[in-house]
C-alpha positions as CSV (number, residue, x, y, z in Angstrom):
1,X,125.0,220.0,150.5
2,X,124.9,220.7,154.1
3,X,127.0,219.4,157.1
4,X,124.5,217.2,158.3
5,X,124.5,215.6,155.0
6,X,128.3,215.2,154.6
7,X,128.1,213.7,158.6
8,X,125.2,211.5,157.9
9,X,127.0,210.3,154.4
10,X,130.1,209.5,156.3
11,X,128.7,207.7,158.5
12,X,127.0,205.7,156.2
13,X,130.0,205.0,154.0
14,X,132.2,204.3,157.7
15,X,129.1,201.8,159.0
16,X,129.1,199.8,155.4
17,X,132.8,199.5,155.2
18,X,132.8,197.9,158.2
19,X,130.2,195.5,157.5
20,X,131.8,194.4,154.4
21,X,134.9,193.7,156.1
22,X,136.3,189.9,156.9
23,X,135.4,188.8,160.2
24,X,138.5,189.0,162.5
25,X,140.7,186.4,162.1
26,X,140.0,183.2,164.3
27,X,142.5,181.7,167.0
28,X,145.1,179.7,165.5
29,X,144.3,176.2,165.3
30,X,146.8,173.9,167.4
31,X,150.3,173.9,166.8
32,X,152.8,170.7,165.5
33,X,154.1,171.1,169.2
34,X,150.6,171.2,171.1
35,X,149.7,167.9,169.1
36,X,152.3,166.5,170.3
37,X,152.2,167.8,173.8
38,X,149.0,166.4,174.2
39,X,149.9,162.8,172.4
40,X,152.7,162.7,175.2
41,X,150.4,163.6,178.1
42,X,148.2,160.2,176.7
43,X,151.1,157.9,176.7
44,X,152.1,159.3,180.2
45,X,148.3,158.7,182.0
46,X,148.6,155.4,180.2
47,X,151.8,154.4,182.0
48,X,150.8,155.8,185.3
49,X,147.3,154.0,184.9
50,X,149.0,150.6,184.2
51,X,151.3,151.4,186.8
52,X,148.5,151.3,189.2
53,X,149.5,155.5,190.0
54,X,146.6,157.1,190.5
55,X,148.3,160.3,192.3
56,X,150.6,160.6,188.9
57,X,147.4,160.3,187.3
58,X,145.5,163.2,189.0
59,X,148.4,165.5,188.1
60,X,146.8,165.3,184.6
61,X,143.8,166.8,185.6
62,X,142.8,170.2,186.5
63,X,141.7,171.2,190.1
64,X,137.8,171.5,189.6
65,X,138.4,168.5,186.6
66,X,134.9,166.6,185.9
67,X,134.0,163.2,185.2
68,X,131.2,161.3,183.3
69,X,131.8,157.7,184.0
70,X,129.9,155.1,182.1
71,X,127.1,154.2,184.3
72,X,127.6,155.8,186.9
73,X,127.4,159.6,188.7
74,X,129.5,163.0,187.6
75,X,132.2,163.1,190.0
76,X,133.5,167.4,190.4
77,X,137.1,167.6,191.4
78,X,140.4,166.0,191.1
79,X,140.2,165.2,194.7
80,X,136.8,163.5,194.3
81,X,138.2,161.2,191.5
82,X,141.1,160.6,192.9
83,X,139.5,159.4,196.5
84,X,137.1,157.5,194.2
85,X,139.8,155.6,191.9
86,X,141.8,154.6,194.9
87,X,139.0,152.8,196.8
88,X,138.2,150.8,193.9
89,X,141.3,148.7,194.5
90,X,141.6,148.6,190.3
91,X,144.7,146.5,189.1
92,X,145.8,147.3,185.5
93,X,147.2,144.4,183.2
94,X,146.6,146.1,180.4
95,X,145.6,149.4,178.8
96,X,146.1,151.1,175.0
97,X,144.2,154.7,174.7
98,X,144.1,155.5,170.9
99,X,143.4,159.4,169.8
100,X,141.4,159.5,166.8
101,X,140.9,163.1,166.6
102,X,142.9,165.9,168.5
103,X,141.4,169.5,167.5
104,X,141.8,172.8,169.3
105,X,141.9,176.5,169.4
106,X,144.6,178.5,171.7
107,X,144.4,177.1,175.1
108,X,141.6,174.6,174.4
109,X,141.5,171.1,172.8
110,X,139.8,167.9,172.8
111,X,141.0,164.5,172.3
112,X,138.4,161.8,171.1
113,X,139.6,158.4,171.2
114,X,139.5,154.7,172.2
115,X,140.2,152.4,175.2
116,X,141.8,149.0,175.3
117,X,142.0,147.5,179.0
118,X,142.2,144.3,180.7
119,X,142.2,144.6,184.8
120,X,141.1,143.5,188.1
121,X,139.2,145.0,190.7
122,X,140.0,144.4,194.9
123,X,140.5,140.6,195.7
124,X,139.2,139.3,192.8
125,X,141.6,137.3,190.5
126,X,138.8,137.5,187.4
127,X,140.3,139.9,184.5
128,X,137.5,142.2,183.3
129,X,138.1,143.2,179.9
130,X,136.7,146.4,178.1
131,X,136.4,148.1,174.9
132,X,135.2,151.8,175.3
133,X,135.3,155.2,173.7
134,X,136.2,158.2,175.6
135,X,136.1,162.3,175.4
136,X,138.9,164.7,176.8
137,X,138.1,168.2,177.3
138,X,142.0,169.7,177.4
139,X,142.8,173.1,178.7
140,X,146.8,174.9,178.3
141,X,149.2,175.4,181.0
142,X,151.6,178.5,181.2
143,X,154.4,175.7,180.8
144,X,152.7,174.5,177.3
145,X,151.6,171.5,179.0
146,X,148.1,170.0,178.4
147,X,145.9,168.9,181.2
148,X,142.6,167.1,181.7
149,X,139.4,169.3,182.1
150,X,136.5,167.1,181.3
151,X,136.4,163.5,180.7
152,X,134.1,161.2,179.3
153,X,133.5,157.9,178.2
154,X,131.6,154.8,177.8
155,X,131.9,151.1,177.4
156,X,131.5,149.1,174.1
157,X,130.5,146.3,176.1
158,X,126.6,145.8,176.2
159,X,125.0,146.5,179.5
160,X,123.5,143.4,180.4
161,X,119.6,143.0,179.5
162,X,117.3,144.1,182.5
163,X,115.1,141.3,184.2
164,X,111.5,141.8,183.9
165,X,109.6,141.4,187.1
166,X,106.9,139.1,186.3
């Protein structure tokens, strides 16, 4: 047999070893700890929201954080949501988020939940009440803490039938 048939067969052999072998092991799923970071982060917003703290608030959020409100534009930034939030004049009386899933991978999770909320909005004394669903997108901090990437979420409450023009 000649060398270049020893290298080729080698190579063969190397290249269907390697083929055959387990894909590399995928990132650890998230930790007792992270889960519970991340539960704690939701009972904190929730506080700060009812408290009417919308700068506590923001600190959830990352810097270029994104929002998809029900019905209305994207907002880009923490700085745009948090200019927004405060010129809506929005009074909390009440407010439950519920997780129903929590899933992640290293520095990256998402939260899937519900919304429970009863407020006001500027002068007016009439309570709006809501029932939505909502989306976090959650990325790690260095310190282990868990902050707001992406949101998303949208009303249970019909949207109110469109008028024909006639």
């Amino acid at each position: 047999m000649s060398t270049r048939s020893v290298l080729l067969a080698a190579l063969a052999l190397a290249l269907a070893s390697t083929a055959c072998q387990p894909p590399a092991q995928e990132a650890a799923g998230l930790t007792d700890e992270d889960v519970a970071a991340i539960n704690t982060m939701v009972e904190e917003v929730q506080t700060a929201e009812l408290a009417g703290d919308w700068e506590v608030v923001s600190g959830f959020l990352t810097e270029d954080f994104v929002y998809f409100p029900s019905n209305l534009p994207m907002m880009e930034t923490r700085a745009t949501w948090l200019s927004w939030v405060e010129t809506l004049g929005i009074s909390m009386q009440e407010l439950t988020f519920t997780p129903v899933k929590i899933e992640g991978r290293g520095d990256l999770a998402y939260l899937a939940g519900t919304i429970s909320e009863v407020y006001t909005v500027g002068d007016s004394e009439e309570p709006i009440e809501t029932a939505a669903k909502f989306v976090w997108i959650l990325e790690k901090q260095a310190d282990g803490s868990w902050l707001i990437d992406l949101a998303i979420w949208n009303t249970d409450v019909p949207m109110p039938a469109l008028e024909s023009e006639t």
